[in-house]
C-alpha positions in Angstrom: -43.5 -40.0 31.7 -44.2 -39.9 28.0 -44.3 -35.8 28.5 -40.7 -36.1 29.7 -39.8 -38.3 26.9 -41.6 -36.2 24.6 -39.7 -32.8 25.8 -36.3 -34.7 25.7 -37.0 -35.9 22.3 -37.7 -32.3 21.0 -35.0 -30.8 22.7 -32.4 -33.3 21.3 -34.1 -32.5 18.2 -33.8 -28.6 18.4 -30.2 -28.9 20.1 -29.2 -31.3 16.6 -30.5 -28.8 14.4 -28.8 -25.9 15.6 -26.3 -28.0 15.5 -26.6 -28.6 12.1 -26.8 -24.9 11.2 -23.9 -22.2 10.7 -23.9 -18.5 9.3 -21.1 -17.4 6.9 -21.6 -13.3 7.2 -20.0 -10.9 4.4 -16.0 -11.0 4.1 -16.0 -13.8 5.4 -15.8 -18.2 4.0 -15.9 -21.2 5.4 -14.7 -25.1 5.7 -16.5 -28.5 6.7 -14.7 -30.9 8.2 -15.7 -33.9 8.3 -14.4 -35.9 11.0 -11.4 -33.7 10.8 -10.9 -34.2 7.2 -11.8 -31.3 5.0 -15.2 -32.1 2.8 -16.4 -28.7 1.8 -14.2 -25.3 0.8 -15.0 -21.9 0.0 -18.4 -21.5 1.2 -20.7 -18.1 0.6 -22.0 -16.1 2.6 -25.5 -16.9 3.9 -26.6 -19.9 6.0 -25.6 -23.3 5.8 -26.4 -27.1 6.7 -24.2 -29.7 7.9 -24.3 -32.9 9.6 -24.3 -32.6 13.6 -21.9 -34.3 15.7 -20.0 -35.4 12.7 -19.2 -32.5 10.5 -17.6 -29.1 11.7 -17.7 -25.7 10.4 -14.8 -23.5 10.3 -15.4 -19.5 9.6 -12.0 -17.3 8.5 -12.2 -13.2 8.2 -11.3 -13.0 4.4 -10.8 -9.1 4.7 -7.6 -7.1 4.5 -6.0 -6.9 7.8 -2.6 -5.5 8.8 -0.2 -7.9 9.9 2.4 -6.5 12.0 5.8 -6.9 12.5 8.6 -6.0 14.8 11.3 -3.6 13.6 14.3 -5.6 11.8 18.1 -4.4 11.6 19.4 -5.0 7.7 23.2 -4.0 6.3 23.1 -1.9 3.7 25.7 -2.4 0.3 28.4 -0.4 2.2 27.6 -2.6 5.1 25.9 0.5 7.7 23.4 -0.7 10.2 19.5 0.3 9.8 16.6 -0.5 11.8 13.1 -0.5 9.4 9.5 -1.2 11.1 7.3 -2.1 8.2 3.8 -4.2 8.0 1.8 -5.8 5.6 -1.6 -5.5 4.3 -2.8 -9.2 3.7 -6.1 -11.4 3.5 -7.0 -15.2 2.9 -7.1 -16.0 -0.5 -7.2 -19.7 -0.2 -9.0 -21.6 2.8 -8.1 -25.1 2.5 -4.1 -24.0 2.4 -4.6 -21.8 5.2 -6.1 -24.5 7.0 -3.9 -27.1 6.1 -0.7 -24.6 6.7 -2.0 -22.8 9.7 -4.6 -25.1 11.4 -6.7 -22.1 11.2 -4.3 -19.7 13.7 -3.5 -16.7 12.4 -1.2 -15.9 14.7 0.6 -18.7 13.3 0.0 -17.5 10.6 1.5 -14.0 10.8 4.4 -16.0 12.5 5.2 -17.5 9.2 5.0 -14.9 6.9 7.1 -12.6 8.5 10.6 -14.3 7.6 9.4 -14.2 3.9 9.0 -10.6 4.2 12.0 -10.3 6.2 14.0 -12.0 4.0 12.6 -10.2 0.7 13.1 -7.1 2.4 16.9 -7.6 3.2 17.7 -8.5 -0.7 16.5 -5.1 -1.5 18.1 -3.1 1.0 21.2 -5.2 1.1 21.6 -4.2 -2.9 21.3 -0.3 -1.8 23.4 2.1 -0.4 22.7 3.8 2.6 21.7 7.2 0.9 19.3 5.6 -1.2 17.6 3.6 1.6 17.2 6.7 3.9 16.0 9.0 0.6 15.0 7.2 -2.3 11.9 5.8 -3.2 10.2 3.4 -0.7 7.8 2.3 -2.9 10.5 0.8 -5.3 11.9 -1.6 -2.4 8.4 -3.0 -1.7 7.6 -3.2 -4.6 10.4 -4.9 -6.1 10.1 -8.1 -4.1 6.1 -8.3 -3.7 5.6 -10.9 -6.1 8.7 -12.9 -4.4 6.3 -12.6 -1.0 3.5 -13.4 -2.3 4.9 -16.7 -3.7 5.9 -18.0 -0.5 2.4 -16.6 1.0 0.8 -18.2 -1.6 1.8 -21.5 0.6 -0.2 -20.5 3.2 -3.4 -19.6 1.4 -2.4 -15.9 1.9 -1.9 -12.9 -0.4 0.0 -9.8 0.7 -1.2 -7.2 -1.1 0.7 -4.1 0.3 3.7 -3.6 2.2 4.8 -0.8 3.6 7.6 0.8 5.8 7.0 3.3 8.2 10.3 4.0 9.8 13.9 3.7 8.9 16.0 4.6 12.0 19.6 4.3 12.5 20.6 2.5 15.2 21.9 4.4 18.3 24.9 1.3 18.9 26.6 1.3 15.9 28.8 3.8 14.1 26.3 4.3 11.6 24.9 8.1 13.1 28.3 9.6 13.8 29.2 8.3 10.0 26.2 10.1 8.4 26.6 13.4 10.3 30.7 13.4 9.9 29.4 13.2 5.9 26.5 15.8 6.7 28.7 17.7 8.2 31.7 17.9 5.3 28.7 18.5 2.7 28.0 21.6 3.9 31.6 22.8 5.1 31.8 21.9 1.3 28.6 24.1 0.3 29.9 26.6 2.3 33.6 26.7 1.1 32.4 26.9 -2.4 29.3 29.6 -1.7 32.1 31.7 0.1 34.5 31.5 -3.4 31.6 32.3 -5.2 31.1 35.6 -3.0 34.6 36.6 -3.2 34.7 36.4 -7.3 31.6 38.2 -7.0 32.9 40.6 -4.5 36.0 41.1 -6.4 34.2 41.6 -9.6 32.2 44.2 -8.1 35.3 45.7 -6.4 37.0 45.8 -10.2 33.9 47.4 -12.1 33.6 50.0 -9.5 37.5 51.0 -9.4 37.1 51.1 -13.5 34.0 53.1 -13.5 35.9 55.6 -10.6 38.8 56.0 -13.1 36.6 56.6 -16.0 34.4 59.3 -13.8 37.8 60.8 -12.5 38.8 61.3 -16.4 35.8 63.0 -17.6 35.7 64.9 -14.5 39.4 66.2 -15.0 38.5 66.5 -18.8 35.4 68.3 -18.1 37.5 70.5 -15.8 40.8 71.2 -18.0 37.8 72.9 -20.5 36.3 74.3 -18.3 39.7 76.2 -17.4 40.7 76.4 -20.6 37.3 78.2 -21.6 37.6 80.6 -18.3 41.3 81.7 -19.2 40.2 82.5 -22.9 37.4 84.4 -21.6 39.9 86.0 -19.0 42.1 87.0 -21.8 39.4 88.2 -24.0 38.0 90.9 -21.2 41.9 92.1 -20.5 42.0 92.6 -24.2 38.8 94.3 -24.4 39.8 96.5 -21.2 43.0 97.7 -22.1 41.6 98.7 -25.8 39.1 101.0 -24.2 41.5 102.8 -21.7 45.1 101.3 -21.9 46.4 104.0 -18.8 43.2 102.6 -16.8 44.2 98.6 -17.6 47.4 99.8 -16.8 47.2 101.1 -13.3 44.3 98.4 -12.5 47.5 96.0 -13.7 50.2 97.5 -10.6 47.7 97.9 -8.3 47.1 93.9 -8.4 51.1 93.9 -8.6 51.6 96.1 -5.7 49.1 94.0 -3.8 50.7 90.5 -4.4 54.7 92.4 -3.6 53.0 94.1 -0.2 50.7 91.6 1.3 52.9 91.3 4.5 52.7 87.0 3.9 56.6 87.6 3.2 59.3 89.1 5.2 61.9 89.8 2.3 63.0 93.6 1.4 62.7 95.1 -1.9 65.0 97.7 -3.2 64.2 99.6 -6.3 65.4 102.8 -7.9 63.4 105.7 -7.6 62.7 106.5 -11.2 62.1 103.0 -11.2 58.8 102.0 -13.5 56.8 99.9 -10.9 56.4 102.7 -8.8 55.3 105.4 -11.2 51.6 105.2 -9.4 53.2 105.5 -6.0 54.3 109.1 -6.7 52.4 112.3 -6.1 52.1 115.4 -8.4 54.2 117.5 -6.7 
């Protein structure tokens, strides 16, 4: 009987000091609660005492974690529809406000903190145009309203420190698509329309410099030629000078025989009557 009593004894003994035992590991801190009331905050890693049956131990991962979010639909400044998925990098900064905000949930938790990001988001992109939602600089619209989140997460013991967006979409069942290609769309007719003008002037340019440089080469080409003539008649002239010097009858009868050929070439059909004793046919008669 004693034995029994003994064993009970010892195993109440072992149960209460387990009991009174907890492990806070690396990234991680810890409450006490005493009888529901917190006693003890921010505990360290390593292991820790507290009083069984009376006090309780509360552990909370103080490591970043991403806290999603579902897609939300925000009017830009010209009042277009977009759809932007973000999340948030966050961790515990303060466990007794966590606690007291959250009980502890952190789905509650991420509950809460996603109308203060909502809401900071939709000042920015309400202040922007759609353009600069789409393509400009991300960075600036998290940025610009992370201290405002972090004030209202502050609340619940949190701190965000990142937010980002991964998507921007445009919704399928508004106007917003058919508005941003009709604009696509009259950008580049534009580009185009001004890179055609562009190839005409050039084209016509090129069209103008080639019918001046044709006239210029036609010019020197006729001058070149009209010398050219001009030197072949002189040296013409000068070898029917030279020839008739050396034997005038000879130049002479060379002169009607190229005469007699150009008047008898049968190419015309007209009669010529001369005069016998007429001088263009003195080389046509014989001796006798």
């Amino acid at each position: 009987m004693k034995l029994q009593l003994g064993l009970g004894v010892l195993l109440l003994a072992i149960v209460l000091m387990l009991g009174s035992m907890f492990v806070v590991s690396e990234g991680q801190t810890a409450i006490v609660l005493h009888l529901g009331r917190i006693s003890r905050v921010n505990m360290q890693p390593g292991l820790h005492f507290k009083w069984p049956l009376v006090e309780t131990a509360r552990v909370f991962d103080t490591r970043l974690q991403v806290l999603p979010a579902e897609p939300e639909r925000y009017l830009t400044s010209e009042r277009k529809d977009v759809s932007v998925d973000f999340f948030a990098v966050g961790q515990i900064e303060d466990a007794r406000a966590f606690y007291r905000a959250t009980g502890g949930d952190e789905n509650a938790a991420v509950d809460r903190l996603a109308p203060i990001i909502k809401d900071a988001l939709r000042n920015e992109i309400n202040a922007r145009t759609l353009q600069q939602v789409v393509s400009g600089d991300r960075t600036a619209i998290v940025h610009g309203q992370l201290a405002a989140i972090n004030r209202g997460a502050a609340t619940l013991g949190v701190r965000i420190t990142d937010l980002r967006i991964k998507q921007i979409d445009l919704p399928t069942d508004s106007r917003v698509i058919d508005d941003v290609y009709n604009r696509m769309r009259a950008q580049r007719q534009q580009v185009a329309s001004r890179l055609r003008a562009e190839g005409e002037e050039q084209a016509n340019e090129v069209r103008a410099r080639a019918d001046s440089d044709r006239q210029v080469i036609l010019a020197e080409a006729e001058r070149d030629a009209q010398k050219l003539r001009g030197e072949g008649d002189a040296e013409a002239t000068r070898l029917y000078g030279e020839a008739a010097n050396r034997d005038p009858g000879f130049y002479a009868f060379q002169r009607s025989l190229e005469a007699y050929r150009a008047a008898f070439d049968g190419k015309h059909s007209s009669v010529i009557v001369l005069d016998r004793n007429d001088p263009f046919l003195q080389y046509m008669k014989t001796d006798h």
